[in-house]
GULUM-295352 format. One line per 5 residues: their letters; for each residue x, y, z of C-alpha. Coordinates in Angstrom, 1 decimal. Layout:
! residues N
A) X:Y:Z | ... .
! end
This chain:
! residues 102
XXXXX) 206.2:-47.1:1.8 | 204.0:-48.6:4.9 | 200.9:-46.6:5.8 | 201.1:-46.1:9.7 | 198.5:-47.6:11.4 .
XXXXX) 196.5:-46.1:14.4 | 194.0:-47.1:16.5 | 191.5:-44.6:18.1 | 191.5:-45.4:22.1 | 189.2:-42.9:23.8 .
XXXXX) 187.6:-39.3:22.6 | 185.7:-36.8:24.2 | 183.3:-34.6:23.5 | 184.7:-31.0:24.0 | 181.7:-28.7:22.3 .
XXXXX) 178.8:-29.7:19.6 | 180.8:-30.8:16.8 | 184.3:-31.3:18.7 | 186.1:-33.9:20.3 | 189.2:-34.7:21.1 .
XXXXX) 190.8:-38.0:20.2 | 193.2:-40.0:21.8 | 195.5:-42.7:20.0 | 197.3:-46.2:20.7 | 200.3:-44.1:20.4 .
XXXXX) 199.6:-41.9:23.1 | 199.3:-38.7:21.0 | 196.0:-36.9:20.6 | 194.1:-34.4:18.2 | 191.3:-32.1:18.9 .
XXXXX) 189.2:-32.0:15.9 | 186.6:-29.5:14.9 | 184.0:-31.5:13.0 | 181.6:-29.0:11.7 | 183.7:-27.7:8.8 .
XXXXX) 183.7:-31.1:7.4 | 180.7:-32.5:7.5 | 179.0:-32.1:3.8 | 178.3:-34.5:1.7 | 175.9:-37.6:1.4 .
XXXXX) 177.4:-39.5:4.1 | 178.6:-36.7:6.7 | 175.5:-34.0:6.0 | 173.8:-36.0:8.8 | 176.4:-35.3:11.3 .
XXXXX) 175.7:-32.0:11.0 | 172.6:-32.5:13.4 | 174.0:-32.1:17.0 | 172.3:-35.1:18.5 | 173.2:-37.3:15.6 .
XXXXX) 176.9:-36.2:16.0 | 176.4:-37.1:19.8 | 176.0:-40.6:18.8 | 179.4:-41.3:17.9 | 181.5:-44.3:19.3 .
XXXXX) 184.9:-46.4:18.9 | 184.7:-49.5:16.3 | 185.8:-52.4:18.7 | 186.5:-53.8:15.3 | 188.5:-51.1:13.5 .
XXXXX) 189.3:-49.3:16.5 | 188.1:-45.6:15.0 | 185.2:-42.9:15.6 | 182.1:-44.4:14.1 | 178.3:-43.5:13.7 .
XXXXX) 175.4:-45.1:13.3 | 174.9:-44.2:9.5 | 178.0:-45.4:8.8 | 179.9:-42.3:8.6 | 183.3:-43.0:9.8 .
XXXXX) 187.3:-41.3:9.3 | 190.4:-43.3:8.9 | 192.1:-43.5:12.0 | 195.2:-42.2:10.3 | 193.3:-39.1:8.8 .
XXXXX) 192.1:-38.2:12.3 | 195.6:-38.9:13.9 | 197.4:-36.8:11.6 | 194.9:-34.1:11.7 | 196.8:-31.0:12.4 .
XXXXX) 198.3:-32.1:8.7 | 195.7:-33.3:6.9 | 192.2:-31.0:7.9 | 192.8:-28.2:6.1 | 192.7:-30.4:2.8 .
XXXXX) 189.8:-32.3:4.4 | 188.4:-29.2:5.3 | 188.8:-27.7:1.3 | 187.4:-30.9:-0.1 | 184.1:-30.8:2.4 .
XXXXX) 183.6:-27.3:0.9 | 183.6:-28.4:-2.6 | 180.8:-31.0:-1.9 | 179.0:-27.8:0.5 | 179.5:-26.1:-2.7 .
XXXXX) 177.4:-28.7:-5.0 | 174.3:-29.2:-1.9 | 173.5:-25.6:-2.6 | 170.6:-24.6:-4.2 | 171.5:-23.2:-7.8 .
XX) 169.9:-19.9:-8.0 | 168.4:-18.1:-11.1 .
! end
């Protein structure tokens, strides 16, 4: 089975933490960020201007930022199906960047 490739064309920025993407295919996704970004690599998104800072990969032709935090161009055009189990995974690593309490 051949994994569809996609190449991010354009995006823009619609609200702090949302963009919408457009693909080589014409189609296009708005994305709300925020929920997913937890974790070591995407808890630094979670700073407005450091979100602001995104850009297109000439190279791999996706949203990249400038500590390496990146999606799969084929996660972010088949976001509609594939967020919410973005979105559930982010919140396990939310889950584990919490503070145990007593």
């Amino acid at each position: 089975m051949k994994h569809p490739l996609y190449r991010v064309t354009e995006f823009k920025r619609i609200g702090p933490f949302e963009l919408t993407v457009r693909f080589d295919d014409d189609t296009e996704q708005r994305i709300d960020f925020h929920p997913v970004l937890h974790g070591e690599l995407y808890s630094p998104l979670r700073d407005a201007a450091v979100f602001a800072q995104v850009v297109i990969d000439p190279e791999v032709h996706t949203l990249v930022w400038p500590n390496g935090a990146d999606f799969d161009p084929t996660t972010l055009h088949d976001w509609s199906d594939v967020g919410p189990r973005m979105i559930e995974m982010a919140q396990r690593w939310a889950d584990r960047e919490e503070p145990a309490h007593p």
